[in-house]
MIDOSE-1310 file (N, C-alpha, C; in nm, 2 decimals, decimal comma, always signed):
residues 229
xxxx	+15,35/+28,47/-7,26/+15,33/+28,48/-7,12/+15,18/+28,48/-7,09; +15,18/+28,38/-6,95/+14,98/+28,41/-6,97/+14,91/+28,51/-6,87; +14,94/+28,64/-6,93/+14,88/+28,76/-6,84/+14,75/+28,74/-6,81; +14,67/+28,65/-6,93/+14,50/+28,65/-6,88/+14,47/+28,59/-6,74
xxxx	+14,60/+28,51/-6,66/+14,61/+28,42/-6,59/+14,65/+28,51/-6,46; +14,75/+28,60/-6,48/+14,71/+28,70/-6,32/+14,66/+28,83/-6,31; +14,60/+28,86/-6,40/+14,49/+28,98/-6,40/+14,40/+28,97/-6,32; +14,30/+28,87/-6,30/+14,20/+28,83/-6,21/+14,26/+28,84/-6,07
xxxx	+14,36/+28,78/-6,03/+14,41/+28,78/-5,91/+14,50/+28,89/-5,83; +14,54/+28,94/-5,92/+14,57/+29,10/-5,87/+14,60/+29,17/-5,73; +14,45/+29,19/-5,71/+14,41/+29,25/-5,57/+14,42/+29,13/-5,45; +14,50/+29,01/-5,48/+14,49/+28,94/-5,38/+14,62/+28,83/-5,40
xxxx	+14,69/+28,92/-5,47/+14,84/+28,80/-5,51/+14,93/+28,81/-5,39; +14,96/+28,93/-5,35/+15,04/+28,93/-5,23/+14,99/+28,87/-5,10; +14,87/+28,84/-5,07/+14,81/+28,80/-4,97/+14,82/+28,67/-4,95; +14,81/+28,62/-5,12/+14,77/+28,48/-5,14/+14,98/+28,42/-5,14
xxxx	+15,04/+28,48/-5,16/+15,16/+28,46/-5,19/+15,25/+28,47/-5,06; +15,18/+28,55/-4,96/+15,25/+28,58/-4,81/+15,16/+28,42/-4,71; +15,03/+28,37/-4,74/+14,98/+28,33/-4,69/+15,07/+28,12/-4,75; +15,10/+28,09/-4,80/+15,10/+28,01/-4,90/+15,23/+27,96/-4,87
xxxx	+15,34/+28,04/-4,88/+15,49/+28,07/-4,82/+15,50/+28,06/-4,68; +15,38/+28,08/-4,63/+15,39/+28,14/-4,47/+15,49/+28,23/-4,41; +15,50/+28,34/-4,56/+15,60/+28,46/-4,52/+15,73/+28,47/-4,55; +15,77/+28,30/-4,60/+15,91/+28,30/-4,67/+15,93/+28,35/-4,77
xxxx	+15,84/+28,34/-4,83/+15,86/+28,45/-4,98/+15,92/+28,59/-4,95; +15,87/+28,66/-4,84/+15,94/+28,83/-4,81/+16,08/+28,79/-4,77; +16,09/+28,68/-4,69/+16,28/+28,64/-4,67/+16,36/+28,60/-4,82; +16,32/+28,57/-4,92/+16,37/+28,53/-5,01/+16,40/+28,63/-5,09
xxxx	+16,30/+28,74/-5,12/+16,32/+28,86/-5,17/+16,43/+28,96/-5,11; +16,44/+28,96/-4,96/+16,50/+29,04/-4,93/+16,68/+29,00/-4,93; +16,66/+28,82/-4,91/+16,79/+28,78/-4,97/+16,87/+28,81/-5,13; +16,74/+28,77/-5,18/+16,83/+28,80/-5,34/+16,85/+29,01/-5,34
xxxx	+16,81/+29,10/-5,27/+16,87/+29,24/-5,26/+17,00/+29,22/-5,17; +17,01/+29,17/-5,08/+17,18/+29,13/-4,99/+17,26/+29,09/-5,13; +17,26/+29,00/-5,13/+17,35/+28,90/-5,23/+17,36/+28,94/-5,35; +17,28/+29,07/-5,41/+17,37/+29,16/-5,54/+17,45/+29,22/-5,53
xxxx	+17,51/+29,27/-5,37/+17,63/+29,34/-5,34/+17,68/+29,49/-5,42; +17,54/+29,59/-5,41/+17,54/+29,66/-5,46/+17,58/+29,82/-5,41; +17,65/+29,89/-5,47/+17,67/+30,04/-5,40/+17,55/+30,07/-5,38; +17,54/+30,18/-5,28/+17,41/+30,24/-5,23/+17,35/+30,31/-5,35
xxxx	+17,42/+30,38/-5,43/+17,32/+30,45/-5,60/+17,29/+30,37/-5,68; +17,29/+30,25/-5,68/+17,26/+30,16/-5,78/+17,18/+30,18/-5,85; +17,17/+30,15/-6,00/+17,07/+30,14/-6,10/+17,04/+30,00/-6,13; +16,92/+29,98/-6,09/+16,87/+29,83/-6,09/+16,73/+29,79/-6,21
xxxx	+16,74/+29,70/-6,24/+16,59/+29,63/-6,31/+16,54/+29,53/-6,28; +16,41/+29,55/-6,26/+16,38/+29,44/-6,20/+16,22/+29,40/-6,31; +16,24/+29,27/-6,34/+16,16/+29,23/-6,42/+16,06/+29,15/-6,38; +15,94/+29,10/-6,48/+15,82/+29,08/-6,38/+15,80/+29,10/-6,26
xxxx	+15,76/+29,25/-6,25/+15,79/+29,27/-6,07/+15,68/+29,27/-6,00; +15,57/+29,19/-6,12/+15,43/+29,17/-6,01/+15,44/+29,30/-5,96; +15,41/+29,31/-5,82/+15,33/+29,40/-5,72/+15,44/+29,47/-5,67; +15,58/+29,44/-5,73/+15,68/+29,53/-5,71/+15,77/+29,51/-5,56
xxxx	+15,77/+29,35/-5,51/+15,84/+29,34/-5,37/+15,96/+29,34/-5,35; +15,99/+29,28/-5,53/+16,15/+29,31/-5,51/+16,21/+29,42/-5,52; +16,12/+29,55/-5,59/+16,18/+29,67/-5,60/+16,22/+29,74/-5,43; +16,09/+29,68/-5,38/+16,09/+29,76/-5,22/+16,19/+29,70/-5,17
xxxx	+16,22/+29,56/-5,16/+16,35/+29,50/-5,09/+16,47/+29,58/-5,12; +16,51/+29,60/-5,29/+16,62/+29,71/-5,29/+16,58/+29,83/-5,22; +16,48/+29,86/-5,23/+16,46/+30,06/-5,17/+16,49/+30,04/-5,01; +16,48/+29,94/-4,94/+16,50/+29,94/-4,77/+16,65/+29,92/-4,78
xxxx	+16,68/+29,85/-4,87/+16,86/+29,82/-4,89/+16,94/+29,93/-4,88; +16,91/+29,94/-5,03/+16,97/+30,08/-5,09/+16,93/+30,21/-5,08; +16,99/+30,27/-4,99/+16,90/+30,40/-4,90/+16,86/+30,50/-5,10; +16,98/+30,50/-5,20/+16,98/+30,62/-5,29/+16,96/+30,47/-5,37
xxxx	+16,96/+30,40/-5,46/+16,93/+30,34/-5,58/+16,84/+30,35/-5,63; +16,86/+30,35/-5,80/+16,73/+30,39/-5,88/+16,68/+30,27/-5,95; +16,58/+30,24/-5,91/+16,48/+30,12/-5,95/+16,41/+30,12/-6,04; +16,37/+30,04/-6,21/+16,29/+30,07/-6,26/+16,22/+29,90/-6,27
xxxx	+16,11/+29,91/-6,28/+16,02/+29,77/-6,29/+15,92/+29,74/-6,37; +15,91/+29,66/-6,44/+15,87/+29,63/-6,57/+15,77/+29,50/-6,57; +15,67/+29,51/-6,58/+15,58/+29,38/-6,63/+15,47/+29,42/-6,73; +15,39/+29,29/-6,73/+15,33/+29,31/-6,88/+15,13/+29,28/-6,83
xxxx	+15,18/+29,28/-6,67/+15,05/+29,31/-6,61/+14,99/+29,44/-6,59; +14,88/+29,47/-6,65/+14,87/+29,66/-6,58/+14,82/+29,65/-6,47; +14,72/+29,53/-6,44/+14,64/+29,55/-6,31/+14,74/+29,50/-6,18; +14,82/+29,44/-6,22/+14,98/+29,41/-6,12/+15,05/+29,54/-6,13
xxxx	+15,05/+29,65/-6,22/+15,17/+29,72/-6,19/+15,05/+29,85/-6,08; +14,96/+29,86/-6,17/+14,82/+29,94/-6,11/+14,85/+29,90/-5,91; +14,83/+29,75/-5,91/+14,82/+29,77/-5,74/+14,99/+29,75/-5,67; +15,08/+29,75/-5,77/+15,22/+29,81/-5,72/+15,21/+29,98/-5,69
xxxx	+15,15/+30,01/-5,77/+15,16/+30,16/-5,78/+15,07/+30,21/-5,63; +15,02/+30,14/-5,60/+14,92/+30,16/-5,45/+15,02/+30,14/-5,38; +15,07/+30,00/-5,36/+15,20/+29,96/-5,28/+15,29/+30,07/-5,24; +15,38/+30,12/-5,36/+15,47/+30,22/-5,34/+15,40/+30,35/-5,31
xxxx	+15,30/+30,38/-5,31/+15,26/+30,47/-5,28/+15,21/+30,46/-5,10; +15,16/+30,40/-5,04/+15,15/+30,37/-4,91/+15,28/+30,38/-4,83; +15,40/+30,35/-4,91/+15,53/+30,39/-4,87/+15,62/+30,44/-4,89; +15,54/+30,55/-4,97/+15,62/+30,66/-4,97/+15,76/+30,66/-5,06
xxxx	+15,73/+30,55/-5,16/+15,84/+30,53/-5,27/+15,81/+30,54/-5,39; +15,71/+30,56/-5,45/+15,71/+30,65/-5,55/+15,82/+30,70/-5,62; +15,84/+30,82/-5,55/+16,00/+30,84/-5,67/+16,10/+30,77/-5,68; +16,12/+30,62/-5,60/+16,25/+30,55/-5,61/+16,23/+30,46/-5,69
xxxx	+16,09/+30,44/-5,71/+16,10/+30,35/-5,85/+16,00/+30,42/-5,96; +16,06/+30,37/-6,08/+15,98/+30,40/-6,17/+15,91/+30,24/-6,28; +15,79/+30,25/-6,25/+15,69/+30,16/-6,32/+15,70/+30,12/-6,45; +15,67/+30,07/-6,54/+15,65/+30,03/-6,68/+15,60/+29,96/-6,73
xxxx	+15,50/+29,93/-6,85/+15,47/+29,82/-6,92/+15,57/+29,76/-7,05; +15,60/+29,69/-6,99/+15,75/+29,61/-7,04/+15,75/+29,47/-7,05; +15,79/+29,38/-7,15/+15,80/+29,24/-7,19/+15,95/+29,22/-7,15; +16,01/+29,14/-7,07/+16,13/+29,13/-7,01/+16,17/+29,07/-7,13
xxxx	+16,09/+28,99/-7,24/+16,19/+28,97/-7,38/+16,20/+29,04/-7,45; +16,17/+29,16/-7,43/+16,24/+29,33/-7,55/+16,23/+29,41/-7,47; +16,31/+29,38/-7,38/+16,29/+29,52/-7,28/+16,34/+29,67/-7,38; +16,31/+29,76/-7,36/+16,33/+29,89/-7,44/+16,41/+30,01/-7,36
xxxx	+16,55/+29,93/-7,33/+16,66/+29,98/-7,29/+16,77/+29,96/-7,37; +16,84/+30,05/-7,36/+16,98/+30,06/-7,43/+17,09/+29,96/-7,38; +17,18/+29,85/-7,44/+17,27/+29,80/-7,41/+17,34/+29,85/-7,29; +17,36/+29,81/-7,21/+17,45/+29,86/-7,01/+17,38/+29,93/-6,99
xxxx	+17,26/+29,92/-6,97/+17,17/+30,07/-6,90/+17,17/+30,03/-6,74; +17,20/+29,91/-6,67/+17,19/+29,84/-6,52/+17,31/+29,80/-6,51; +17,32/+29,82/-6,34/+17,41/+29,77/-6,27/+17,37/+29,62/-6,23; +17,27/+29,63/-6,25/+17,18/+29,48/-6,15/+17,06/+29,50/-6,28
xxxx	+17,00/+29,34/-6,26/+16,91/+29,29/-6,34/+16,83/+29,17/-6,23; +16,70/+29,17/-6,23/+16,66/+29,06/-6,09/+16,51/+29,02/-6,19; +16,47/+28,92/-6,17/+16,35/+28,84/-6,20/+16,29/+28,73/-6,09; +16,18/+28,73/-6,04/+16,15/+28,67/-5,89/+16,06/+28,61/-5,94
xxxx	+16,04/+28,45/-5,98/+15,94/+28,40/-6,03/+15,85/+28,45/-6,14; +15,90/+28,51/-6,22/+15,87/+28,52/-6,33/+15,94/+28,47/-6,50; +16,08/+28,39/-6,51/+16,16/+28,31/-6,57/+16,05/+28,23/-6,62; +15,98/+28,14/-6,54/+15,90/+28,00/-6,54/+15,79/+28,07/-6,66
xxxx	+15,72/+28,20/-6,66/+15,58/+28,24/-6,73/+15,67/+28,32/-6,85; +15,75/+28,32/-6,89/+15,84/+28,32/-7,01/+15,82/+28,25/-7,15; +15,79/+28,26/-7,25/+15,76/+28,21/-7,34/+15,89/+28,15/-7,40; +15,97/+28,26/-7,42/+16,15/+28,23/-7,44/+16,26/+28,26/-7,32
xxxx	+16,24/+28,13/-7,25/+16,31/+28,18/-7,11/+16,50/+28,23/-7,16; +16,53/+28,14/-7,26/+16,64/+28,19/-7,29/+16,69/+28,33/-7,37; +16,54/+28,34/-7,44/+16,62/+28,50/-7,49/+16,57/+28,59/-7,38; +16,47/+28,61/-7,28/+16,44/+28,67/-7,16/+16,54/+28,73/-7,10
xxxx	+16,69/+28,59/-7,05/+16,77/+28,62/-7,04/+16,87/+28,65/-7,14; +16,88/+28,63/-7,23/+16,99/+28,71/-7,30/+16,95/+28,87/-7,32; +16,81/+28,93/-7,30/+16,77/+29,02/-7,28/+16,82/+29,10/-7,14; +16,83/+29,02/-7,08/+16,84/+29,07/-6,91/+16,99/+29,06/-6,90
xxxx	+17,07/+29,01/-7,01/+17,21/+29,03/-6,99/+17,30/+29,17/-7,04; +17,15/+29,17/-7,15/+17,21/+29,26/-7,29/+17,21/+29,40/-7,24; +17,10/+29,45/-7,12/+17,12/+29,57/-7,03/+17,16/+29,59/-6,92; +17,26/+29,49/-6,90/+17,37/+29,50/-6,82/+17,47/+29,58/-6,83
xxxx	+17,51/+29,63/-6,77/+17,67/+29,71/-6,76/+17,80/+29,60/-6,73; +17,89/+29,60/-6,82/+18,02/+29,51/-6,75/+18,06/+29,50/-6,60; +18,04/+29,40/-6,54/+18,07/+29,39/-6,47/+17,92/+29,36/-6,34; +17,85/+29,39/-6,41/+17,66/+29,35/-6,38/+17,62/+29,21/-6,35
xxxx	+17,53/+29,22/-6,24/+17,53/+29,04/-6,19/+17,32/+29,09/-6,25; +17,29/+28,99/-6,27/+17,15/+28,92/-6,29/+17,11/+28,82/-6,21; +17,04/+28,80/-6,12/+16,98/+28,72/-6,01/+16,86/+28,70/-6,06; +16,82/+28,57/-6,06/+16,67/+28,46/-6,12/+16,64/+28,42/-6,00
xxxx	+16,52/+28,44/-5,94/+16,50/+28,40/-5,81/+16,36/+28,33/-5,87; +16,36/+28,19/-5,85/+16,27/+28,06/-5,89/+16,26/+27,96/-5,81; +16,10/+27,94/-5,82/+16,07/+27,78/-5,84/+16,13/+27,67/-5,91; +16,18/+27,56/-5,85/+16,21/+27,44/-5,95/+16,12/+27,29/-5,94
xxxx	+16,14/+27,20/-5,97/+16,06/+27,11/-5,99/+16,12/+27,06/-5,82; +16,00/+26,98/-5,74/+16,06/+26,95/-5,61/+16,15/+26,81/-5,64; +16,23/+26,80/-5,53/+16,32/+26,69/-5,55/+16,26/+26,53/-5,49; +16,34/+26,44/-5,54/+16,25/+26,30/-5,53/+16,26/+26,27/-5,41
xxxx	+16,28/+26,31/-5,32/+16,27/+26,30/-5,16/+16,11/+26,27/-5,09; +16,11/+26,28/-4,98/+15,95/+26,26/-4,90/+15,94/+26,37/-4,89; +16,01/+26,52/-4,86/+16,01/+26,61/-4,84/+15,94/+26,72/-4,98; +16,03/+26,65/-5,11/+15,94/+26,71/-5,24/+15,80/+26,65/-5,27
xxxx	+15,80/+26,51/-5,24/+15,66/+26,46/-5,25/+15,53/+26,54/-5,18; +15,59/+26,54/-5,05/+15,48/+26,64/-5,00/+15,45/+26,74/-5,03; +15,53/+26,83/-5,06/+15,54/+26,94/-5,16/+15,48/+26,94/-5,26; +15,48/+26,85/-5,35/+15,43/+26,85/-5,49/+15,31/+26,78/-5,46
xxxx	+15,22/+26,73/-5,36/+15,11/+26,75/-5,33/+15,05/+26,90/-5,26; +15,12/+26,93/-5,18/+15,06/+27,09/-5,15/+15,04/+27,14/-5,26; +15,16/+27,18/-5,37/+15,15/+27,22/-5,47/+15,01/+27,21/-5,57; +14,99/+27,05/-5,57/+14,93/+27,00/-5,62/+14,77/+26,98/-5,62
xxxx	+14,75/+26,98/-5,49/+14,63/+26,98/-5,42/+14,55/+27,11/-5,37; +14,67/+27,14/-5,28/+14,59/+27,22/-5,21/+14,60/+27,37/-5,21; +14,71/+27,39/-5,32/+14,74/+27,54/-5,36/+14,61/+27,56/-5,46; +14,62/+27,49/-5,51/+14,45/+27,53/-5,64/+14,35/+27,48/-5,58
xxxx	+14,29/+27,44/-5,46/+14,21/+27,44/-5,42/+14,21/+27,52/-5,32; +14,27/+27,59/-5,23/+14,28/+27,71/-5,14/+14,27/+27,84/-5,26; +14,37/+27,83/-5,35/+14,38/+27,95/-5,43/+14,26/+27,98/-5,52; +14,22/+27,89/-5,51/+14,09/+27,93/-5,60/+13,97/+28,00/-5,55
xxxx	+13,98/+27,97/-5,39/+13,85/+27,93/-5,32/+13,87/+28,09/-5,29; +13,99/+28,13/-5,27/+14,03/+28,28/-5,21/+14,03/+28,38/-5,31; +14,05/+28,32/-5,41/+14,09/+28,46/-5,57/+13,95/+28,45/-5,66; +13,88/+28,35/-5,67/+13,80/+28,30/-5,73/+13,86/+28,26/-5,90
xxxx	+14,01/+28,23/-5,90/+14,05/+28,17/-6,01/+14,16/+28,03/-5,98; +14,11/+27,98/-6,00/+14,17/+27,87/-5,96/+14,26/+27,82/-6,05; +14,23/+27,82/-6,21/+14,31/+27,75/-6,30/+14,47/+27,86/-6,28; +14,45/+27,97/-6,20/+14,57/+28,03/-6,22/+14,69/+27,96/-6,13
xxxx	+14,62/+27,88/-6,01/+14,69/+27,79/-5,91/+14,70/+27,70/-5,94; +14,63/+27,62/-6,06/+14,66/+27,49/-6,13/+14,77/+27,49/-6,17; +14,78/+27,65/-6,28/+14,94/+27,65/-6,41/+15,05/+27,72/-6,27; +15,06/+27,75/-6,18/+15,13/+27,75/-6,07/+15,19/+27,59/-6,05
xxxx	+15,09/+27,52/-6,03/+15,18/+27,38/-6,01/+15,23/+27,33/-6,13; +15,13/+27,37/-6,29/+15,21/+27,29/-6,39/+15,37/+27,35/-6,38; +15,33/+27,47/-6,40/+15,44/+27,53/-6,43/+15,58/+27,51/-6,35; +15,57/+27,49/-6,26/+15,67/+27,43/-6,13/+15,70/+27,31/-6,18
xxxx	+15,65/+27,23/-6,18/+15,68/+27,04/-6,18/+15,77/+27,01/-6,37; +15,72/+27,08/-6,42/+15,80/+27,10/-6,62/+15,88/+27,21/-6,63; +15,93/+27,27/-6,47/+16,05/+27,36/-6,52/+16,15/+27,26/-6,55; +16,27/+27,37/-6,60/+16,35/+27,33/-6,59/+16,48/+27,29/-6,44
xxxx	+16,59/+27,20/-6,44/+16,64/+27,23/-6,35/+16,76/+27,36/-6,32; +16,76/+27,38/-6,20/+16,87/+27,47/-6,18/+17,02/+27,48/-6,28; +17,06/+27,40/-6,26/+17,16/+27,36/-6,35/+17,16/+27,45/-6,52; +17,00/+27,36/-6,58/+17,03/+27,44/-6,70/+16,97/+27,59/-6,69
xxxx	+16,94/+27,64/-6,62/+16,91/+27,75/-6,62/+17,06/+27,86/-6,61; +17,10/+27,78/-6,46/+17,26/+27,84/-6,49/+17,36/+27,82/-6,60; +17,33/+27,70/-6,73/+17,39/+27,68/-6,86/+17,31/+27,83/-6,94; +17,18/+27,87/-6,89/+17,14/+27,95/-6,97/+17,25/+28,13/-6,97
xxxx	+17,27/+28,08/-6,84/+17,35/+28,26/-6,78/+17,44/+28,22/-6,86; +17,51/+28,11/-6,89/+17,67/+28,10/-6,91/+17,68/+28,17/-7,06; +17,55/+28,07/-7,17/+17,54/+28,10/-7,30/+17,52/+28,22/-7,32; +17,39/+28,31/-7,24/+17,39/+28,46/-7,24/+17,50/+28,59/-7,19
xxxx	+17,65/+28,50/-7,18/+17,76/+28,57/-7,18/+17,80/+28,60/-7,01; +17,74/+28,56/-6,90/+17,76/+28,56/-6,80/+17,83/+28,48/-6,73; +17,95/+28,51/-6,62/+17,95/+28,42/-6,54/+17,88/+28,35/-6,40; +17,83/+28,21/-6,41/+17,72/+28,21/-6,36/+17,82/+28,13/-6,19
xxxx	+17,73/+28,20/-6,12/+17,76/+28,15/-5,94/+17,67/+28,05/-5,93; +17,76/+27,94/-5,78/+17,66/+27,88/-5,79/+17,55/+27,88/-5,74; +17,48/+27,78/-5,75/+17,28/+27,82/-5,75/+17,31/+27,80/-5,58; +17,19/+27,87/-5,50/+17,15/+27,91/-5,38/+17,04/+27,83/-5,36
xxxx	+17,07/+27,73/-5,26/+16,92/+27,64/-5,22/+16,86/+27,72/-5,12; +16,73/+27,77/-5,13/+16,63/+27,80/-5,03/+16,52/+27,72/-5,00; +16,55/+27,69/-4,85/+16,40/+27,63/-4,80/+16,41/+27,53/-4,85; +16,46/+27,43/-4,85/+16,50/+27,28/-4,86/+16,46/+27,25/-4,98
xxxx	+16,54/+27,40/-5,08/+16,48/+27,33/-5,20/+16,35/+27,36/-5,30; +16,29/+27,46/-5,22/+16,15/+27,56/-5,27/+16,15/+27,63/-5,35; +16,25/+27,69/-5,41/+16,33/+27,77/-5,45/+16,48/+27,78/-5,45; +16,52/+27,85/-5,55/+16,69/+27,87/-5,59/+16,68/+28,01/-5,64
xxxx	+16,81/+28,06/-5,59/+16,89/+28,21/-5,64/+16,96/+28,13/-5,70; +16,96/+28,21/-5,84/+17,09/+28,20/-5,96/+17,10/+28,32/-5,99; +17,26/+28,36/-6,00/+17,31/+28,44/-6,03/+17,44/+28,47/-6,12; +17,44/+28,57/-6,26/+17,52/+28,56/-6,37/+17,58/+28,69/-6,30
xxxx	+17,75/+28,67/-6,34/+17,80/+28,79/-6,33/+17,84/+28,89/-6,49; +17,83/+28,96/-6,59/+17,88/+29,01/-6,68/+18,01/+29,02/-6,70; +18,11/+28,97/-6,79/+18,23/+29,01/-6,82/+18,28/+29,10/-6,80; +18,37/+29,18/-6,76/+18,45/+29,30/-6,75/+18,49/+29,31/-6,91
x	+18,48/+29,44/-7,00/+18,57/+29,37/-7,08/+18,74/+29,43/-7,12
């Protein structure tokens, strides 16, 4: 995973990330917390949680669920821990330095498992997820909320020039790192598609729902459900 690649940016990823989206990103987050369909105590994980938005999407949800959030950024979890602290959530989540490919939880320790653009910066996107299956509880859904490559339309073309153009040349000019908005577009255009990602839920023992188009395609929710057994 290339941590040396959002450490620099840090202090300005949510800004750069709210500005870029033009604010769809906070609707997307707060969709993939609806659509786990979780009791109000939930025990959740939430992996590369960057700056921690998807933890806060569950904490406005879920008045009692216990959140724990795991990345392998310090200076990302450092200005999550500002975050939660300005809102007074602190004790509803708890922080960690954690590799979502060995997470250091016990088999069923979650009800829920979520990753929000972080699948793609994965070295082994498939044992990641067999990892994120493997701390599941029967009967546990895992939600992948990603970027995919844009579609061959006029509408992905233009896309994959904003992508292309003018995300690493705005994002640079604002964070002072630019190559981190460059592997932002590599990384988008050499994903994989939806599809095999949801072949990946299936192989990692889940049943996978089908994928959720957001924003004409900007993004997709995938979601695995765990066997009962």
């Amino acid at each position: 995973m290339t941590i040396e690649l959002f450490e620099p940016i840090a202090r300005v990823y949510d800004f750069l990330n709210h500005l870029f989206s033009l604010g769809v990103d906070r609707r997307w987050r707060r969709l993939l917390a609806r659509r786990a369909g979780l009791r109000p105590d939930a025990e959740i994980l939430d992996a590369c949680t960057g700056t921690a938005d998807v933890a806060i999407a569950f904490c406005r949800l879920l008045p009692s669920c216990r959140i724990t959030a795991v990345d392998l950024s310090p200076r990302m979890l450092l200005e999550a821990r500002r975050k939660l602290a300005r809102r007074n959530l602190e004790g509803r989540v708890s922080l960690l330095l954690a590799d979502a490919q060995k997470l250091p939880f016990p088999d069923g320790s979650f009800d829920c498992a979520s990753i929000a653009f972080g699948l793609r910066n994965l070295a082994d996107r498939a044992g990641g997820i067999r990892e994120l299956a493997r701390v599941l509880r029967p009967g546990g859904r895992l939600q992948v909320l990603e970027f995919f490559p844009p579609a061959a339309s006029l509408f992905g073309r233009l896309y994959r020039l904003y992508l292309g153009r003018v995300m690493p040349w705005l994002g640079g000019l604002l964070s002072g790192s630019r190559p981190t908005y460059r592997y932002l577009y590599e990384s988008v255009v050499s994903f994989l598609a939806p599809e095999e990602v949801a072949r990946m839920l299936e192989v990692a023992g889940l049943r996978p729902l089908r994928p959720e188009r957001l924003s004409s395609g900007i993004a997709f929710l995938l979601q695995g459900l765990k066997n009962l057994p």
